[in-house]
C-alpha positions in Angstrom: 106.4 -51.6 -83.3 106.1 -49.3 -86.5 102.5 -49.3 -87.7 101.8 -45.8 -89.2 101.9 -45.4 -92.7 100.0 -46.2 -95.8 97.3 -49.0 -96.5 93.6 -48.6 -95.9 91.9 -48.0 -92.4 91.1 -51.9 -91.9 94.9 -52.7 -92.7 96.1 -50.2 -90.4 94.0 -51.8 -87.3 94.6 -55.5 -88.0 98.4 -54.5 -88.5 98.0 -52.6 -84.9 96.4 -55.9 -83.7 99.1 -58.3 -84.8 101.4 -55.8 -83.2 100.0 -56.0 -79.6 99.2 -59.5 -80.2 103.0 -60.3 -80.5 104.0 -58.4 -77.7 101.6 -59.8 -75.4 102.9 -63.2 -76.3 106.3 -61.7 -75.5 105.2 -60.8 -71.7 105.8 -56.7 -73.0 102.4 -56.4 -69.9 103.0 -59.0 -68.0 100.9 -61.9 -66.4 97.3 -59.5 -65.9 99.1 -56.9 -66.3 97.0 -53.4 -67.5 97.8 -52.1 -71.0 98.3 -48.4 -72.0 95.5 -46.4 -72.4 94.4 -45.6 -76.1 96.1 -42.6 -76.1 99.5 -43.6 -75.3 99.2 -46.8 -77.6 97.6 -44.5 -80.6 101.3 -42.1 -80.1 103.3 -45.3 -79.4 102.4 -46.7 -82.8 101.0 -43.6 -84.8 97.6 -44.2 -85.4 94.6 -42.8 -84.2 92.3 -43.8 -81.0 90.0 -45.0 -84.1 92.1 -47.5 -85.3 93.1 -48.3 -81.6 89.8 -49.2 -80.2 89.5 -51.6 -83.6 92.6 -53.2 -82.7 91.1 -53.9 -79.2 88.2 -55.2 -80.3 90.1 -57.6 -82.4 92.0 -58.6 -79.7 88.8 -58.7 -77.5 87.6 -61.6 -80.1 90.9 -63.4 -79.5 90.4 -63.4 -75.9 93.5 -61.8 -75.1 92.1 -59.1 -73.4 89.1 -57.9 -71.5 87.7 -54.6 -70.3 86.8 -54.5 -67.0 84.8 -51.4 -65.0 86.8 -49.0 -63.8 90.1 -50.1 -65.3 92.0 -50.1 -68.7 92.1 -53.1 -70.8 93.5 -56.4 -69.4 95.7 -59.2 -70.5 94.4 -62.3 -69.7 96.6 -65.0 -68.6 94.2 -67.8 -67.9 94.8 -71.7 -69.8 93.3 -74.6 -70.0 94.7 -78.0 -71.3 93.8 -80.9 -73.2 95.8 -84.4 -73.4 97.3 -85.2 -76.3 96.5 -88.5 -75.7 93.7 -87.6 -76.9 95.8 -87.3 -80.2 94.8 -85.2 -82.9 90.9 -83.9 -82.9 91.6 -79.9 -83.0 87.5 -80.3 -82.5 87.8 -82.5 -79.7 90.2 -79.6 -78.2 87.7 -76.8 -78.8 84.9 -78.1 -77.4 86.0 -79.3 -74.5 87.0 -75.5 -74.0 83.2 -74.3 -74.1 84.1 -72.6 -77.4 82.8 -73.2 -81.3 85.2 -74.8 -83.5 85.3 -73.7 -87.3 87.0 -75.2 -90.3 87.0 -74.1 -93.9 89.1 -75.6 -96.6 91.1 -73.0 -98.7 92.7 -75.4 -101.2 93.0 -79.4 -102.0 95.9 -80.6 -104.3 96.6 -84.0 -105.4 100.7 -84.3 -106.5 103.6 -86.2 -106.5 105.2 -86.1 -103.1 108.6 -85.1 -102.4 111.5 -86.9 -101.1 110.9 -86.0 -97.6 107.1 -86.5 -98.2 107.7 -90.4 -99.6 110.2 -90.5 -96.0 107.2 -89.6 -93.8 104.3 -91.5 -95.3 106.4 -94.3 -96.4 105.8 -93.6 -100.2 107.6 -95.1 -103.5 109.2 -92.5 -104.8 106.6 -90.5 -107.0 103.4 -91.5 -104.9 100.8 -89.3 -105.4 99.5 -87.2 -102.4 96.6 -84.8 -101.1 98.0 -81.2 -99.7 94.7 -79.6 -98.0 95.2 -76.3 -96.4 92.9 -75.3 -93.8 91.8 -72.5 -91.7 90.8 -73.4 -88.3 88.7 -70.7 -85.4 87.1 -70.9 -82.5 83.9 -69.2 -81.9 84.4 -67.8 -85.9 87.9 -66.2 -84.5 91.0 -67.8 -86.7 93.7 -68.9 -84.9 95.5 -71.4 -86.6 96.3 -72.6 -90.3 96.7 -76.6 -90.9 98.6 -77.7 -93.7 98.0 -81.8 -93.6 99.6 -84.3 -96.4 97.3 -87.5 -97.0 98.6 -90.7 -99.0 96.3 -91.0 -102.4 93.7 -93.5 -100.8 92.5 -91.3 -97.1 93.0 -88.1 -100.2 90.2 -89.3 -102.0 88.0 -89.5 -99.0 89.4 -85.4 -98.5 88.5 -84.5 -101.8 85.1 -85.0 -101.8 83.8 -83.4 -98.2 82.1 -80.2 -97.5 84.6 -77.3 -97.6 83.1 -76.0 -93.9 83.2 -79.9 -92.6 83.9 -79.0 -88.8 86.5 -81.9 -88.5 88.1 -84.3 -90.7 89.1 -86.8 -88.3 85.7 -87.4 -86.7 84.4 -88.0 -90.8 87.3 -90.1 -91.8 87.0 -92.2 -88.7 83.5 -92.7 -89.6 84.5 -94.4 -92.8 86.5 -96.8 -90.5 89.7 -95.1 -90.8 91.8 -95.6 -87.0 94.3 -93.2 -86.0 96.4 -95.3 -83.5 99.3 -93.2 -82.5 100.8 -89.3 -83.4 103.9 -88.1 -82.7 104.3 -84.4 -82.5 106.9 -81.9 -82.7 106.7 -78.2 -81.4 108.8 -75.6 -82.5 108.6 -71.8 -83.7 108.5 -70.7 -87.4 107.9 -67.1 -88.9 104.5 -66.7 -90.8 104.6 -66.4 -94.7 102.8 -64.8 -97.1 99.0 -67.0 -96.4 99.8 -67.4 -92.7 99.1 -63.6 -92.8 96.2 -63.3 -95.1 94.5 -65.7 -93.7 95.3 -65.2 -89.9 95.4 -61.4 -90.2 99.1 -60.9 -88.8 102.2 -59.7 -89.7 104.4 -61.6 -92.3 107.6 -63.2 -90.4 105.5 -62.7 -87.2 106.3 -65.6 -84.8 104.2 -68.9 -84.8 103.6 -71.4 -82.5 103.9 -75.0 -84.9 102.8 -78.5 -84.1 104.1 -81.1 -86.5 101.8 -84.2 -86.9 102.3 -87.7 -87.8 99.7 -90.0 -87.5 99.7 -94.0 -87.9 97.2 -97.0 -88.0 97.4 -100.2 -85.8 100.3 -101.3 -88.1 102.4 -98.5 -88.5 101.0 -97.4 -91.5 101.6 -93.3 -91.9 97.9 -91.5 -92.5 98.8 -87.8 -92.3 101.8 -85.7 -92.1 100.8 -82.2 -90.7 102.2 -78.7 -90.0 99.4 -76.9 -87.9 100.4 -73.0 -87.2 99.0 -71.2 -84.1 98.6 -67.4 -83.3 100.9 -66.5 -80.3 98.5 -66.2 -77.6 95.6 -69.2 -78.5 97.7 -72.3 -77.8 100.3 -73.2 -75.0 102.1 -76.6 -74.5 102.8 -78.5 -71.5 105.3 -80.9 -70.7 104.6 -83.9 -67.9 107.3 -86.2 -66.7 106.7 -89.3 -64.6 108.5 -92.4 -63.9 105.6 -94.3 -65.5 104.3 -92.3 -68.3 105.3 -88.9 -70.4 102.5 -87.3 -71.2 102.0 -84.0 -73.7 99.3 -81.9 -73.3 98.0 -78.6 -75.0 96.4 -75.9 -73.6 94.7 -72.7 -74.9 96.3 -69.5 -73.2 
């Protein structure tokens, strides 16, 4: 909760932010529930109705909240899925949401993989391999980091696009490259030090993460990924039947 202290004015409100973020992806309000006026949030968390209506506004760009006449701020609850049959087009996602989707490269290294890297592309040991980290937003709001591992030959086709190219997978299936099949894996992880920079929350705050493995027709690996999402963007769905079992994602 603690958010007074030192640090400039900005820090101070996107701090406040990744507070109220956190506990609205806790349920602290509730399903449309009201939250506190400024007042009571600016002596809940020591800061000053300045810093609160920044926060807010953050929040506001998020859409996590609304103002509505007449009443205090409001959480929204509202979601809205796509199939992950569909597989792995984040830009597919977005703009089947009515929103803007952003991408902009932060860094692109070409290295030996790992053990465990060699295990999930199906590497000799000592393969090289592309690590691109990405920042993704919608409508110019971040709300997740990608980190995706390429084997040397879809790399070199990484290496050399625009830093702001909106999606990878639409260009690298352009230069005839099929992803066939992804299996993913959801589970919670605490942000490090450039999940905060570069999503503006607090370091070790709770992230949603979707591991991603993606194969051709033949089995052939084409990315590894570990995509992290801010509480509050991204929900997942579960569907059983007796024919099919189907995944879908949903922004909340």
């Amino acid at each position: 909760m603690a958010v007074a202290g030192g640090g400039t004015a900005e820090a101070r409100y996107r701090q406040l932010a990744a507070s109220l973020r956190e506990a609205i992806a806790a349920g602290a309000f509730g399903a449309d529930g009201r939250l506190p006026s400024e007042e009571k949030i600016a002596q809940q968390y020591g800061v000053s109705r300045g810093t609160v209506r920044q926060a807010l506004a953050v929040l506001r760009a998020n859409g996590l909240v609304t103002s509505r006449r007449g009443t205090r701020r409001v959480v929204l609850g509202t979601a809205r899925t796509q199939s992950f049959f569909e597989l792995l087009s984040f830009t597919r996602w977005a703009r089947s949401l009515g929103e803007e989707p952003g991408g902009r490269t932060i860094d692109v290294t070409s290295c030996p993989a790992n053990p465990l890297e060699c295990e999930q592309l199906n590497l000799e040991p000592g393969s090289q391999v592309c690590r691109v980290l990405r920042l993704r937003t919608l409508s110019r709001v971040p709300i997740m980091i990608e980190r995706t591992l390429y084997p040397e030959h879809i790399g070199a086709m990484i290496a050399g696009l625009d830093p702001h190219a909106i999606s990878h997978t639409e260009l690298l299936t352009e230069e005839g490259v099929v992803f066939a099949d992804t299996e993913h894996t959801i589970d919670l992880v605490h942000a490090d030090a450039d999940d905060a920079r570069l999503l503006g929350c607090n370091q070790d705050a709770p992230l949603m993460r979707e591991r991603r493995r993606a194969t051709d027709h033949s089995g052939r690996p084409l990315l590894w990924s570990d995509d992290r999402f801010l509480p509050g963007t991204v929900a997942f769905t579960v569907h059983n039947s007796v024919a099919t079992t189907a995944l879908s994602r949903r922004r909340g």
